[in-house]
N, C-alpha and C positions, 0 to 999 in steps of 0.2 A: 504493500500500500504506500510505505513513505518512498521509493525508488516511485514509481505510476504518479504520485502526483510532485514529484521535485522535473518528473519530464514533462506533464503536462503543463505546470505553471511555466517551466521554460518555451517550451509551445508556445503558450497566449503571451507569452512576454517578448517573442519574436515575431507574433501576428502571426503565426503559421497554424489554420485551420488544424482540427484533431477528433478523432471520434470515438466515443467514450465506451466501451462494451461491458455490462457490468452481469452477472448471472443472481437473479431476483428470486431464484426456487429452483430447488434439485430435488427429484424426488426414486429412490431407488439407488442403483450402482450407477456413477459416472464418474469420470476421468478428475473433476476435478467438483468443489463443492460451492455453496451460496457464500456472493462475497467476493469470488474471483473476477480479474477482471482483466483486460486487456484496452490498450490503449494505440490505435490506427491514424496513420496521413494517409493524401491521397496515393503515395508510392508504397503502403501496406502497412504492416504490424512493424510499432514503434517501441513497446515493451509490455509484460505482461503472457497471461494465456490466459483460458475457459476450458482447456484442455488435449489442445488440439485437434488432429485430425480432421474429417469431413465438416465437424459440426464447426470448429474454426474457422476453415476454412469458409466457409457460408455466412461466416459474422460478418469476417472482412470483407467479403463483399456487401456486406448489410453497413459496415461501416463507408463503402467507399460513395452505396449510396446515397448514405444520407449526408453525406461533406456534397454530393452531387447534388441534392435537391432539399437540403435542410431540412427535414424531417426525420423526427427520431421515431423511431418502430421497437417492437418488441418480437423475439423469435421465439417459438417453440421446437424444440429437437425432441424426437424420440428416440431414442440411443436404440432400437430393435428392426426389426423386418430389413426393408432396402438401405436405409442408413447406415446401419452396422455390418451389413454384407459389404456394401462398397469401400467401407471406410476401416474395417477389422476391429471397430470398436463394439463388441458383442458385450455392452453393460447392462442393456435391458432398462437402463432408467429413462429420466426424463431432465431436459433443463429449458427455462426460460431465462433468456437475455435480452437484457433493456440496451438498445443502441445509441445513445445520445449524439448529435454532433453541436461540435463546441467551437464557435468564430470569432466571437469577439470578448476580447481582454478585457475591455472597461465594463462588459459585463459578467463574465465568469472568473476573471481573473482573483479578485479580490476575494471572493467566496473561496476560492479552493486553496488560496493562501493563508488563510486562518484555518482552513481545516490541518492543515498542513502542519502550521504551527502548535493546532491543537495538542495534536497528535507528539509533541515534545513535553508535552507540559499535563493537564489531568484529563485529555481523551475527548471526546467528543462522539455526541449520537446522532446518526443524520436519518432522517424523515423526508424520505421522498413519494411524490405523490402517484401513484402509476395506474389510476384508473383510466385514463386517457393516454395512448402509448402514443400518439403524435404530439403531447406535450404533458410530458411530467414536468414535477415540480417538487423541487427540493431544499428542504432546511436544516441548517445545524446548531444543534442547542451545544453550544460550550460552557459550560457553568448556568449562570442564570442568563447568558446571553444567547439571543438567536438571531442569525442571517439567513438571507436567503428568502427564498418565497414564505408569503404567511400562510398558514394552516392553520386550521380551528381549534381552540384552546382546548377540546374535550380530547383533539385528538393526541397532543402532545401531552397531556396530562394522561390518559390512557395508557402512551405509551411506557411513560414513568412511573407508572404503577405495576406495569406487567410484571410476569412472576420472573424473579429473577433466573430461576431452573431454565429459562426459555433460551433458546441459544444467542448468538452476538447478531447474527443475524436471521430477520424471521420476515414474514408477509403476515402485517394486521389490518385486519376486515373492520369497519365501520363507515355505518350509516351509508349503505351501500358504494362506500369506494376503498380503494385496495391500498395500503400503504410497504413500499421497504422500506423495513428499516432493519441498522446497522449500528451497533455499539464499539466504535473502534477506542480501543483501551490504548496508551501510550507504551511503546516497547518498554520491555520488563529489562531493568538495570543489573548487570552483574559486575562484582566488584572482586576481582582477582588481584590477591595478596601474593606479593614474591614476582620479582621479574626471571625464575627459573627457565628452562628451554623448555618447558610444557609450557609456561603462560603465554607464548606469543600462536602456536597453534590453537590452543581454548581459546582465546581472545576472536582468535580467525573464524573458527566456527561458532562460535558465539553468535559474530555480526553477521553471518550468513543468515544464523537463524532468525535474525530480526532484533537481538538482544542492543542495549548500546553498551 
């Protein structure tokens, strides 16, 4: 996540059109899980995946169209029958993918810079609006602050009640519209004592793994 949005803000900080692929529901075996995401220009996949394979490959085109006609869509895969035959991905599940394209800086720029920053500092939950897949809508509550598009006070309240057991990321139903949402928690801090010849490889894999 902090690699996908330090490329994306460089994107909008260079003007350079990007299209956001983000997976809103997995349901069964897939390649990879809700949450994942991948991030497209118009000359392809800029960083990121959804898991590869056919069903990737059909994002990127789903991203190249909507940097081509400005419209964001949402895909449904079903990882079985002719998809998984073509593509050797025999997982039997399902994924939905929200396509975002993303053009202007003075518009998205600022939002995904404080998520960004959040994401250093105590986390941040982002509430995006997906009943309408040609124009979601998204916000992020950082502490008591929120940016981004407005949402109805039942629903962000709703969301901060939900059970905590519920995962980081989930799809909530009200008042007949569909929401994702995501609870991105700030990487997990390890503090390695001793500059021995083991600390510099733990340190390495550490930051692979998302640790700072």
């Amino acid at each position: 996540m902090k690699e996908l949005l330090t490329r994306l803000c460089d994107c909008l900080e260079k003007g350079k059109p990007v299209a956001l692929a983000s997976v809103i529901a997995q349901q069964g075996s897939t390649p990879r899980g809700t949450g994942s995401r991948l991030l497209a220009d118009a000359d392809g996949l800029t960083t990121g995946t959804i898991g590869g394979g056919l069903s990737e490959g059909r994002t990127l085109e789903a991203c190249r169209a909507a940097l081509h006609d400005g419209q964001a869509r949402i895909l449904d895969f079903m990882l079985d029958g002719e998809l998984a035959a073509k593509s050797d991905m025999i997982c039997g599940g399902r994924l939905r993918v929200l396509i975002e394209p993303l053009f202007s800086a003075q518009e998205h720029l600022p939002f995904f810079q404080a998520v960004r920053e959040a994401l250093h500092r105590d986390g941040v939950t982002l509430i995006t609006d997906v009943t309408e897949a040609s124009r979601p809508r998204r916000m992020a509550c950082i502490g008591n602050a929120r940016i981004g598009a407005p949402l109805p006070e039942e629903v962000i309240a709703g969301v901060r009640a939900s059970d905590v057991s519920m995962p980081d990321e989930f799809l909530y139903a009200r008042d007949g519209r569909e929401y994702f949402i995501e609870r991105c928690l700030p990487p997990v801090r390890m503090i390695i004592a001793g500059g021995g010849h083991v600390s510099r490889p733990t340190a390495q894999i550490a930051a692979l793994a998302g640790s700072e």
